[in-house]
C-alpha positions as CSV (number, residue, x, y, z in Angstrom):
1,X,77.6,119.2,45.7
2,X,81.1,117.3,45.1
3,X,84.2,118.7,45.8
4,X,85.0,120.0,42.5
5,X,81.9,121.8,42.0
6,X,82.8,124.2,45.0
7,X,86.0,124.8,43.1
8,X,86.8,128.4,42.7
9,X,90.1,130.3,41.4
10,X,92.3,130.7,44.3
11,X,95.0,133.6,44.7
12,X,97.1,131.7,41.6
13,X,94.6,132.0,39.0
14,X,97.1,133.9,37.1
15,X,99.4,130.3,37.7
16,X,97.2,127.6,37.2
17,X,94.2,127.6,34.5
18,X,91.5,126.6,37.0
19,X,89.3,124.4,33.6
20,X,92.4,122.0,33.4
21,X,92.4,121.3,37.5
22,X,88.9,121.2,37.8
23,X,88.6,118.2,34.6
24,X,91.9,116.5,36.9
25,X,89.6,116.6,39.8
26,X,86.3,115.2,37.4
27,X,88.7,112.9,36.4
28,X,89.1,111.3,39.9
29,X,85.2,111.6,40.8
30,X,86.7,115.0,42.3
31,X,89.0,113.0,45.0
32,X,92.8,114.3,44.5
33,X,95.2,111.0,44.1
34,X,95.4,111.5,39.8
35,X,95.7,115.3,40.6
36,X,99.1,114.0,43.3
37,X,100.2,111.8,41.3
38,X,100.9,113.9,38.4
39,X,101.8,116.9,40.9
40,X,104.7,114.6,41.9
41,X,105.9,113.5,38.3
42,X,105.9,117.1,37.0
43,X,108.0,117.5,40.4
44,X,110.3,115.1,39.4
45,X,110.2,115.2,35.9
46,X,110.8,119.2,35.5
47,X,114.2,120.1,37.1
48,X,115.7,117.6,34.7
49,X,114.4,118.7,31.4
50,X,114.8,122.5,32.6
51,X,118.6,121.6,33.4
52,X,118.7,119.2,30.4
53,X,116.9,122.8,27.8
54,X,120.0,124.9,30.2
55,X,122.7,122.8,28.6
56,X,120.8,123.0,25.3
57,X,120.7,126.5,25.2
58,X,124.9,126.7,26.4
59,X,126.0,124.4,23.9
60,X,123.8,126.1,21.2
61,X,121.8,123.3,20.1
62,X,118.4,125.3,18.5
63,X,116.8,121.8,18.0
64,X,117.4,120.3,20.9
65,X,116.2,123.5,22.6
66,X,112.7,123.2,20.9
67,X,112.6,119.9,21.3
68,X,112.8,119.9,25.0
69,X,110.8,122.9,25.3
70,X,108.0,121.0,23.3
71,X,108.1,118.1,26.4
72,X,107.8,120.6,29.0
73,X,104.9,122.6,27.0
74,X,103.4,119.5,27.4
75,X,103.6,118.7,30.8
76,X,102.8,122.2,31.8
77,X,99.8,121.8,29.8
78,X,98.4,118.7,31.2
79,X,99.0,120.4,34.9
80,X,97.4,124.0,33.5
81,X,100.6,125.8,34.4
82,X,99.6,128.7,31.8
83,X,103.0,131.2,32.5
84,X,104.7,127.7,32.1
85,X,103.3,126.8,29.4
86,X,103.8,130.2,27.9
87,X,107.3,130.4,28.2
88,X,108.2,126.8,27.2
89,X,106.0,127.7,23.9
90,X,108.3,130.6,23.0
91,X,111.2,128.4,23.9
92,X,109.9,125.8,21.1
93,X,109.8,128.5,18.2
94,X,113.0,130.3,19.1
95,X,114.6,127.1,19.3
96,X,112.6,125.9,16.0
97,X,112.7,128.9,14.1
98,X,115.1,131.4,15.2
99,X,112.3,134.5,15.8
100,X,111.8,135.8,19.1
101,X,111.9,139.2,20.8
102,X,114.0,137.5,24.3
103,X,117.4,135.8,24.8
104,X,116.7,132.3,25.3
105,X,118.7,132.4,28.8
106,X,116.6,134.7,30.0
107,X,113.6,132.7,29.1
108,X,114.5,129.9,30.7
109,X,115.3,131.7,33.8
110,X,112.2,133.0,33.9
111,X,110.6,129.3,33.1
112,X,112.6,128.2,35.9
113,X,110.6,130.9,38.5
114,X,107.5,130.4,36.7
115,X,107.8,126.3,37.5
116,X,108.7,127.3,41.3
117,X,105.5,129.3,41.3
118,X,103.5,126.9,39.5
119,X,104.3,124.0,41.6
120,X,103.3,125.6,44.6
121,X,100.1,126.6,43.5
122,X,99.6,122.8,42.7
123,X,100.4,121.8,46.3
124,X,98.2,124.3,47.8
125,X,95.4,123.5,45.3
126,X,95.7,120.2,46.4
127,X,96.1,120.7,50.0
128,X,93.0,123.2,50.2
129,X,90.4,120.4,47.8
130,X,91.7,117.7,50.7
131,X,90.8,120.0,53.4
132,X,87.7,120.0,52.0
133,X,86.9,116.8,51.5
C-alpha cells in the first residue's frame, strides 16, 4: 500500500478537500516534494495578493477586486483550500457584479483567517504523510 492510499481526512477536512491532496500526492508517486513545493508558493504568494485585494477593496476598485480574487480562487483551488476557495469566489462576483449578501471587508477578513487555517492544515498534512513514509 503506498502512502497515499492510507490517506484519510484528518481533523481539517472541513479545510482542505482531501481528493485535491490525495491527486498532489498521486502526482509525486505519493512522496510529498510537489505537495511542499506548492505549500511554500501559496505561503509566499498569498499575503501579497490578500494585501494587494485589501487595497482593492479601500480604494474601491470593483474590478480589480474580482480580478485578484479570481488568482487566489485559483491557487486555493489547486491546494483544496475549500473555505478559501469559497470566500475568494464571492469576492470575484461582488467585485464583478456588484451582488452579494456581505461587506467585502468583512469577507476578506474572514479570507484572511480562513488562509491562516488552511495553511496549517497543509503543513500538518504534509508533516503527518512524511512521518509516514
Amino acid at each position: 500500500m503506498s502512502q497515499n492510499d492510507a490517506f484519510a481526512p484528518e481533523p481539517a477536512e472541513d479545510v482542505l478537500d482531501p481528493g485535491t491532496l490525495k491527486q498532489l500526492l498521486d502526482l509525486d508517486d505519493g512522496a510529498v516534494g510537489l505537495i511542499q513545493e506548492m505549500c511554500q508558493l501559496f505561503k509566499e504568494d498569498m499575503p501579497p495578493r490578500l494585501a494587494a485585494l485589501e487595497e482593492a477593496i479601500k480604494a474601491g476598485q470593483s474590478q480589480e477586486m474580482g480580478d485578484l480574487a479570481h488568482a487566489v480562487k485559483g491557487a486555493a483551488s489547486t491546494m483544496g483550500a475549500l473555505k478559501v476557495r469559497s470566500l475568494a469566489l464571492a469576492l470575484e462576483v461582488l467585485g464583478r457584479t456588484g451582488k452579494g449578501s456581505e461587506s467585502p471587508e468583512a469577507l476578506v477578513a474572514c479570507l484572511r483567517a480562513e488562509y491562516g487555517r488552511a495553511l496549517e492544515a497543509l503543513e500538518s498534512f504534509i508533516a503527518s504523510v512524511s512521518a509516514r513514509g
